[in-house]
Backbone as JSON Lines, residues from 0, in Angstrom:
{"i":0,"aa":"X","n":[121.32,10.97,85.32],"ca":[119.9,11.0,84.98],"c":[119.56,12.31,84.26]}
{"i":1,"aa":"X","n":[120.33,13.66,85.0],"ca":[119.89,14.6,84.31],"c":[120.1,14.59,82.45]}
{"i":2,"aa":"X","n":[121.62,14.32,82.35],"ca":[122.22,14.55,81.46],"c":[121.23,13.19,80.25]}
{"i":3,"aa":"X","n":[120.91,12.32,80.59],"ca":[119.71,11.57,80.02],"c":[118.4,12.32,79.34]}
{"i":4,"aa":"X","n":[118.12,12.87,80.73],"ca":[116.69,13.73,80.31],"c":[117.47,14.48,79.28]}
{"i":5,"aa":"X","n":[118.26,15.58,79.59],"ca":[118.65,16.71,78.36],"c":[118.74,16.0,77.25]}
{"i":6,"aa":"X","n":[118.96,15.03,77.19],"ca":[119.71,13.93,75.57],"c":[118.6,14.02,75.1]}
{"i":7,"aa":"X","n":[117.55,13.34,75.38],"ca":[116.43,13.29,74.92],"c":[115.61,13.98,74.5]}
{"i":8,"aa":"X","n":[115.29,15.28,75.33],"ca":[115.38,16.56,75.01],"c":[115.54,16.97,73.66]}
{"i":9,"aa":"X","n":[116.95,17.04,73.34],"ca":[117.79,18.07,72.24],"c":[117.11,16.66,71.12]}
{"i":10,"aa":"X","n":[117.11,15.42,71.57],"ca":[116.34,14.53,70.46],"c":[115.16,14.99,70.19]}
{"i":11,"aa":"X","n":[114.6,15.0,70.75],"ca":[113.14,15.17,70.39],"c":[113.01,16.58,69.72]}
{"i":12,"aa":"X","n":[113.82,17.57,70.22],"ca":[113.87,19.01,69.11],"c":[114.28,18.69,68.12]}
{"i":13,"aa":"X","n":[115.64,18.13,68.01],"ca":[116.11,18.21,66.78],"c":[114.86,17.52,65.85]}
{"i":14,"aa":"X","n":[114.28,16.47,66.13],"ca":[113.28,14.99,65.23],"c":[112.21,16.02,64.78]}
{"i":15,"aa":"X","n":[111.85,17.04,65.74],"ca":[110.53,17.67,65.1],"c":[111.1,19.17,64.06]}
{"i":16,"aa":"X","n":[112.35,19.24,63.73],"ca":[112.94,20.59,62.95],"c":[112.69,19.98,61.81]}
{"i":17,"aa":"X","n":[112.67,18.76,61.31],"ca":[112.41,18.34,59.92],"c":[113.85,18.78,59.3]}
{"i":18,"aa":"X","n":[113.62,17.76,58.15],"ca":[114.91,17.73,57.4],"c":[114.66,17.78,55.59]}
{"i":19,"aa":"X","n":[113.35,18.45,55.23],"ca":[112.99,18.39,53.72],"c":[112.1,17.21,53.86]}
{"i":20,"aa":"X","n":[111.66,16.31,54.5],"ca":[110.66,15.44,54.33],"c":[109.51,15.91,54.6]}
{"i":21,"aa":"X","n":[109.06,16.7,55.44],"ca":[107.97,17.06,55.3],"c":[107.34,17.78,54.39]}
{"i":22,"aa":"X","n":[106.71,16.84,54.22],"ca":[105.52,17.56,52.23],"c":[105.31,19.04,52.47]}
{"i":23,"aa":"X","n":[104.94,19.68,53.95],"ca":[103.73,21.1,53.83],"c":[105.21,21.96,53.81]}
{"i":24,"aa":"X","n":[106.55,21.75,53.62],"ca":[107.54,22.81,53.26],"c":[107.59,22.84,51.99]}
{"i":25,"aa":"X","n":[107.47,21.7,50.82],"ca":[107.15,21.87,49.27],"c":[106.41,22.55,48.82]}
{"i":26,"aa":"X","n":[106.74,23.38,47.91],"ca":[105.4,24.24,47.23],"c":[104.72,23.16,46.2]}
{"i":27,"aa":"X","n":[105.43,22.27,45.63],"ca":[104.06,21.15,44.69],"c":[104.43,20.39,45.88]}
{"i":28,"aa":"X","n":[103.39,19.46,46.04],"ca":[103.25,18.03,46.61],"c":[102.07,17.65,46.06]}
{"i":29,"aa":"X","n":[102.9,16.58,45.16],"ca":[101.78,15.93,44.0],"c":[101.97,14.15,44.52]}
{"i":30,"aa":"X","n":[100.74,13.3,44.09],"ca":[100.65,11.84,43.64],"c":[100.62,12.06,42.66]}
{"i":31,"aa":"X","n":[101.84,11.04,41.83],"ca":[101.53,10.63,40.08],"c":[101.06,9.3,40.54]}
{"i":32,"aa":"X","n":[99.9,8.37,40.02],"ca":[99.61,7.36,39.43],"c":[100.05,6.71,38.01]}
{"i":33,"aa":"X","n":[100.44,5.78,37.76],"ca":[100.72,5.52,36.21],"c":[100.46,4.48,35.97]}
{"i":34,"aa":"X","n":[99.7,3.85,34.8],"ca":[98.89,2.73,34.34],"c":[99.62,2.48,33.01]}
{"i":35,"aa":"X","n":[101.13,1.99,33.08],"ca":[101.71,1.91,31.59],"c":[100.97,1.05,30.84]}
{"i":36,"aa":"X","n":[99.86,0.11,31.24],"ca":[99.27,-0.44,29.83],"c":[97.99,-0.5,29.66]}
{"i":37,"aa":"X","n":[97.45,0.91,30.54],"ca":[96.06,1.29,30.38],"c":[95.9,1.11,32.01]}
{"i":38,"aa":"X","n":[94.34,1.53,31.9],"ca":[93.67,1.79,33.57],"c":[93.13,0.17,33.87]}
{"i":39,"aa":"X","n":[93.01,-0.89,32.98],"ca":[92.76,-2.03,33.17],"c":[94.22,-2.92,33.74]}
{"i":40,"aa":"X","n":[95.36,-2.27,33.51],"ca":[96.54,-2.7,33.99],"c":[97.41,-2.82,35.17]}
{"i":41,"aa":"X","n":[98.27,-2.9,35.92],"ca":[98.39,-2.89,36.6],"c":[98.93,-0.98,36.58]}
{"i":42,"aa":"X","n":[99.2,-0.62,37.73],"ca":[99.81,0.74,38.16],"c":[101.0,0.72,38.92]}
{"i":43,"aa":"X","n":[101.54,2.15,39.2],"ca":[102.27,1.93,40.27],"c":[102.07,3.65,40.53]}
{"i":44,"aa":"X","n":[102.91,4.32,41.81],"ca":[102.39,5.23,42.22],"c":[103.74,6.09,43.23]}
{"i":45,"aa":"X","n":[103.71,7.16,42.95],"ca":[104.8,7.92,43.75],"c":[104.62,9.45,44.19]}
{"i":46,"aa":"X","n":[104.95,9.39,45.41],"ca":[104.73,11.21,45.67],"c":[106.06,11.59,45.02]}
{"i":47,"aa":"X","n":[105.62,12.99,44.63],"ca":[106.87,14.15,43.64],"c":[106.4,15.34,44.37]}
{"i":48,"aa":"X","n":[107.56,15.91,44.9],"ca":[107.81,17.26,45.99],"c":[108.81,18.15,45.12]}
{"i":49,"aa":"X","n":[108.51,19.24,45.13],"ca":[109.32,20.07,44.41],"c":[109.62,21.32,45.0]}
{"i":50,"aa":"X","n":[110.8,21.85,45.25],"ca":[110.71,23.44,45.66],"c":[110.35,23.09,47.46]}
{"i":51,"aa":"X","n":[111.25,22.34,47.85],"ca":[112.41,21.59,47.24],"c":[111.98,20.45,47.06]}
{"i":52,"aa":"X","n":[112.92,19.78,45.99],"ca":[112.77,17.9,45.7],"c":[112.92,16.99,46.55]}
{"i":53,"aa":"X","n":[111.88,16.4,46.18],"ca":[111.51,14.85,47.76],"c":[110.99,14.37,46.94]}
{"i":54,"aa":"X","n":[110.33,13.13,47.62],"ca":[109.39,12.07,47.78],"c":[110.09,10.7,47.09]}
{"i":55,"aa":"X","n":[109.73,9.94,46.66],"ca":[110.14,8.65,46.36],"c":[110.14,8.78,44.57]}
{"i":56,"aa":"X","n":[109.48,9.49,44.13],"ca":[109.42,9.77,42.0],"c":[110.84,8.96,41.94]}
{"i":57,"aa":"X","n":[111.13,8.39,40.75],"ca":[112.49,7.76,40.46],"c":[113.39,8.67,40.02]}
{"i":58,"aa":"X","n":[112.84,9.91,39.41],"ca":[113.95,10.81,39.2],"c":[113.09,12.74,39.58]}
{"i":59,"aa":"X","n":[112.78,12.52,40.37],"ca":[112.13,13.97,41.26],"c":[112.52,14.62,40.41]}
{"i":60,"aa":"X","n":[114.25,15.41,40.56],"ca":[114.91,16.4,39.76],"c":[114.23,16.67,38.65]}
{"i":61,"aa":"X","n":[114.32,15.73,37.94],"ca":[113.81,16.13,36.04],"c":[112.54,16.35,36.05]}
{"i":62,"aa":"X","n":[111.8,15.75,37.12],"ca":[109.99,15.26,36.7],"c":[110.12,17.36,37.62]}
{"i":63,"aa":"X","n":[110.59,17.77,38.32],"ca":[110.88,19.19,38.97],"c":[110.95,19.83,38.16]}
{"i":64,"aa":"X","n":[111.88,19.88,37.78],"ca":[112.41,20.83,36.46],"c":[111.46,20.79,35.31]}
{"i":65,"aa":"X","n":[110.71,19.63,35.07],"ca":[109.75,19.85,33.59],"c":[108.46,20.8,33.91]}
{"i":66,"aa":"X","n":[108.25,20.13,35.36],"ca":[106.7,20.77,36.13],"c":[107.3,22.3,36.03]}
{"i":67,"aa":"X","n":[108.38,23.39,36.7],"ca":[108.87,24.62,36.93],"c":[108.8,24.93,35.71]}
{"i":68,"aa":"X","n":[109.42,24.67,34.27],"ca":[109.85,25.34,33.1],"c":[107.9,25.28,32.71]}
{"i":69,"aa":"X","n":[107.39,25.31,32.82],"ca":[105.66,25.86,32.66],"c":[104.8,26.53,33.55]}
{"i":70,"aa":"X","n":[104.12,27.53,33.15],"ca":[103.31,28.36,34.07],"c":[102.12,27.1,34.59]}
{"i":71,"aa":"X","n":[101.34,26.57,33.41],"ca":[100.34,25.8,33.97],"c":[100.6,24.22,33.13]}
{"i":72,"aa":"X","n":[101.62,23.78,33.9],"ca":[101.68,22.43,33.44],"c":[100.56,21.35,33.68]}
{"i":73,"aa":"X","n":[99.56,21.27,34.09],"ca":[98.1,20.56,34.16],"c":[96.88,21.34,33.56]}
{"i":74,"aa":"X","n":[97.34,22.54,32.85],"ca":[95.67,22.88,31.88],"c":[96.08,22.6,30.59]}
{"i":75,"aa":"X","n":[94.58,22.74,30.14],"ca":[94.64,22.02,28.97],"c":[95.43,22.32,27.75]}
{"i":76,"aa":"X","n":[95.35,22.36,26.77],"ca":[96.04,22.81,25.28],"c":[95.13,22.19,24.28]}
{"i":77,"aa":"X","n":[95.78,23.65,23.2],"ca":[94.66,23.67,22.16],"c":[95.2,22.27,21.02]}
{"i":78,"aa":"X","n":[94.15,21.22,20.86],"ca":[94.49,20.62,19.9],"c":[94.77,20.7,18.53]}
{"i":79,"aa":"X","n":[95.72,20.22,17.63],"ca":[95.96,20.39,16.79],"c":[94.5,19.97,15.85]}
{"i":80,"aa":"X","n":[94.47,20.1,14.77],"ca":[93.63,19.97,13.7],"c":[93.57,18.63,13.02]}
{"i":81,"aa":"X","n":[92.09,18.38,13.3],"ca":[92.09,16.59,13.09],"c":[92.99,15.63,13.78]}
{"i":82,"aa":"X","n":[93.13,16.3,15.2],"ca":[93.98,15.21,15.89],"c":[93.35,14.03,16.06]}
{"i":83,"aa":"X","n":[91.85,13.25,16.07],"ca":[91.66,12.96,16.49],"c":[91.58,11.16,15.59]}
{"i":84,"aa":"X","n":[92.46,11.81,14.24],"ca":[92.47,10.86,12.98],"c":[93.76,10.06,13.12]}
{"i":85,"aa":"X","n":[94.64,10.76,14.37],"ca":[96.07,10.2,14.35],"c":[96.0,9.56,15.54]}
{"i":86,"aa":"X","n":[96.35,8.37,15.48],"ca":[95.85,7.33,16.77],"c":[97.5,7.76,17.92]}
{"i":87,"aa":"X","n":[97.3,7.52,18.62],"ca":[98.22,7.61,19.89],"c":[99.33,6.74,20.18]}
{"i":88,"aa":"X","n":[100.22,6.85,20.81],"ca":[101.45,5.73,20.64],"c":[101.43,5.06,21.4]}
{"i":89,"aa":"X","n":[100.74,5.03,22.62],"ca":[100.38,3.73,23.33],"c":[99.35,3.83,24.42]}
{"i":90,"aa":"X","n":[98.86,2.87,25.4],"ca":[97.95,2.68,26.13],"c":[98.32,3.75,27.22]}
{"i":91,"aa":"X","n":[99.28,4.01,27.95],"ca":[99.54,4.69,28.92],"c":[98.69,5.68,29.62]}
{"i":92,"aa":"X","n":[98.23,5.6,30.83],"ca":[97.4,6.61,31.74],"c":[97.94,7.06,32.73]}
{"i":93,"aa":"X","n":[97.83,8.08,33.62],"ca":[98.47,8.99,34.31],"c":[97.07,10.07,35.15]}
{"i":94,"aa":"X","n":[97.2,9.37,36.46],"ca":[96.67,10.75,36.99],"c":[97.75,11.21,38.01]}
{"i":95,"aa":"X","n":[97.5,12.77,38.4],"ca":[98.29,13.39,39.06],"c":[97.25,14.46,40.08]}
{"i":96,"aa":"X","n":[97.6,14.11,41.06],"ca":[96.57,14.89,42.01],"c":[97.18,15.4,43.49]}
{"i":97,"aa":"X","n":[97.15,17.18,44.47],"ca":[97.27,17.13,45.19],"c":[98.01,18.48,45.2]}
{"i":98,"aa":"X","n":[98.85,19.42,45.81],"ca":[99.32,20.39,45.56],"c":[100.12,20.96,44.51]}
{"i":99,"aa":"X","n":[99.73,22.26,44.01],"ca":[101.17,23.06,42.98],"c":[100.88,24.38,42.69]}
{"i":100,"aa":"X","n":[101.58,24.65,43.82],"ca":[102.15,26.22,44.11],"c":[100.91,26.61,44.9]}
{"i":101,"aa":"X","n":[99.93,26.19,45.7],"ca":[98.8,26.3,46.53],"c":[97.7,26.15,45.92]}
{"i":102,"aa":"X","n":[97.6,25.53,44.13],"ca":[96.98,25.05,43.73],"c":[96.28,24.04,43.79]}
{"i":103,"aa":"X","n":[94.66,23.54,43.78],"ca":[94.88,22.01,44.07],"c":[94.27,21.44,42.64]}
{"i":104,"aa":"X","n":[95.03,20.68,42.46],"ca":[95.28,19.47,41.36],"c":[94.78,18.4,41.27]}
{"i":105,"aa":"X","n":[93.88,17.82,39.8],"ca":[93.19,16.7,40.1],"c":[93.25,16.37,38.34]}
{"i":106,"aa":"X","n":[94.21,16.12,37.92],"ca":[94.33,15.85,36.42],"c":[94.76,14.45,36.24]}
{"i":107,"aa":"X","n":[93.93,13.99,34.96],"ca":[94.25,13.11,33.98],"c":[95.05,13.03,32.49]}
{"i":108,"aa":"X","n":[95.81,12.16,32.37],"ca":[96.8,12.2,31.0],"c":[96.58,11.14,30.51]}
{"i":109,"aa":"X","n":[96.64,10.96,29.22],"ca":[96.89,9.61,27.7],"c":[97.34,10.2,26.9]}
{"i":110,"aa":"X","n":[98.02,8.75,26.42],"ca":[98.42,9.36,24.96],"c":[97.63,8.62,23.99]}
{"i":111,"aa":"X","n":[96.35,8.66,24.0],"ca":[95.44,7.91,23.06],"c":[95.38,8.7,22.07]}
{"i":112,"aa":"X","n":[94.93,9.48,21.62],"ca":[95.31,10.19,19.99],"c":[96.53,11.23,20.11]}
{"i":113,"aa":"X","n":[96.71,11.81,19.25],"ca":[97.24,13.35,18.77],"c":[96.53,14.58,19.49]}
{"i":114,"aa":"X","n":[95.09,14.31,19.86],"ca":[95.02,15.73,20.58],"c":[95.17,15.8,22.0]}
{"i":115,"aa":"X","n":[95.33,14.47,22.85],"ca":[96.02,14.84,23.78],"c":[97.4,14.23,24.53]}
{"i":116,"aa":"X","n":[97.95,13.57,23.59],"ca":[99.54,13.31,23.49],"c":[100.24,14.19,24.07]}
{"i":117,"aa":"X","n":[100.12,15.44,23.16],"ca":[100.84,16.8,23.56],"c":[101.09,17.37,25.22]}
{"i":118,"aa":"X","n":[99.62,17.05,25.29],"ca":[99.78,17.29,27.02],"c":[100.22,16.49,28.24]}
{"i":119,"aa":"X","n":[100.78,14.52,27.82],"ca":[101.65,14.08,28.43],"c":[102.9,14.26,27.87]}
{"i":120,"aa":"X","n":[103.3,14.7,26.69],"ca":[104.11,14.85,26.41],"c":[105.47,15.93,26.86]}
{"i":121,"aa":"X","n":[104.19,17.33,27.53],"ca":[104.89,18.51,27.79],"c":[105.38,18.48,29.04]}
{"i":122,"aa":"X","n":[105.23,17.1,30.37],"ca":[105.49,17.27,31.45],"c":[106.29,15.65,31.63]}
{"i":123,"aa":"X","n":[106.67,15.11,30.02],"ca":[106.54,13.59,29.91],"c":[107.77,13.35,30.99]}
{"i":124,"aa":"X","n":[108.74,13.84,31.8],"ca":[109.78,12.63,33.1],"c":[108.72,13.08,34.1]}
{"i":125,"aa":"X","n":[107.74,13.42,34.58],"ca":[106.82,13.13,35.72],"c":[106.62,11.29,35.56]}
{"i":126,"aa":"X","n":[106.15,11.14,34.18],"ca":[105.26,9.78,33.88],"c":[106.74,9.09,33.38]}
{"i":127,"aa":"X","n":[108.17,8.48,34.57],"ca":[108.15,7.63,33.75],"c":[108.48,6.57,33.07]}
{"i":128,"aa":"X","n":[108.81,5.98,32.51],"ca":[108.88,4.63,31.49],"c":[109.38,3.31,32.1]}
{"i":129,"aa":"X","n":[109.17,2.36,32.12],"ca":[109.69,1.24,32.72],"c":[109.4,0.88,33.68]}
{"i":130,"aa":"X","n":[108.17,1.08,33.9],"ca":[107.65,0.73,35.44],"c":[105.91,-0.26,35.22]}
């Protein structure tokens, strides 16, 4: 009986030490949303943990690595000149909301013209393709 209780015990310590699943050890813990054929479309949706990499994203690593190689990968950028004459390459929407780096996060992405392409473009394996 004793040796029962102790089992259970060293279970129940070990279950609460966590093993990288828990989000509040990530410094980002983001939701991406993605609407590949607009916000009238259907979606689908994944947590992305970074520092260290988790959650369910189809490829965490890369969508990690694009978010790290930028100081502020969710502010804005300056549009190019008359972007707004060059139409966009497709319907695609993207929000992303929730921690990065103790930041809190509540951004939207399209690639409906040229002036803000650029900015799904600069974080584009968070958002992606085939889903």
């Amino acid at each position: 009986m004793r040796a029962a209780a102790g089992l259970l015990l060293v279970l129940a310590i070990a279950g609460g030490c966590g093993g990288g699943g828990d989000s509040s050890e990530a410094a980002i813990d983001l939701a991406v949303t993605l609407w590949p054929n607009g916000e009238a479309g259907d979606s689908v949706e994944w947590n992305l943990r970074c520092e260290p990499t988790g959650g369910d994203h189809p490829d965490a690593a890369t969508a990690c690595a694009a978010l790290t190689a930028i100081d502020d990968p969710f502010g804005e950028m300056a549009p190019a000149a008359r972007c707004q004459e060059i139409p966009g390459s497709d319907e695609a929407v993207a929000t992303v909301t929730g921690d990065f780096r103790g930041r809190q996060v509540d951004a939207r992405f399209s690639r409906e013209n040229a002036c803000v392409a650029p900015r799904w473009d600069r974080i584009a394996p968070v958002f992606p393709a085939g889903f």
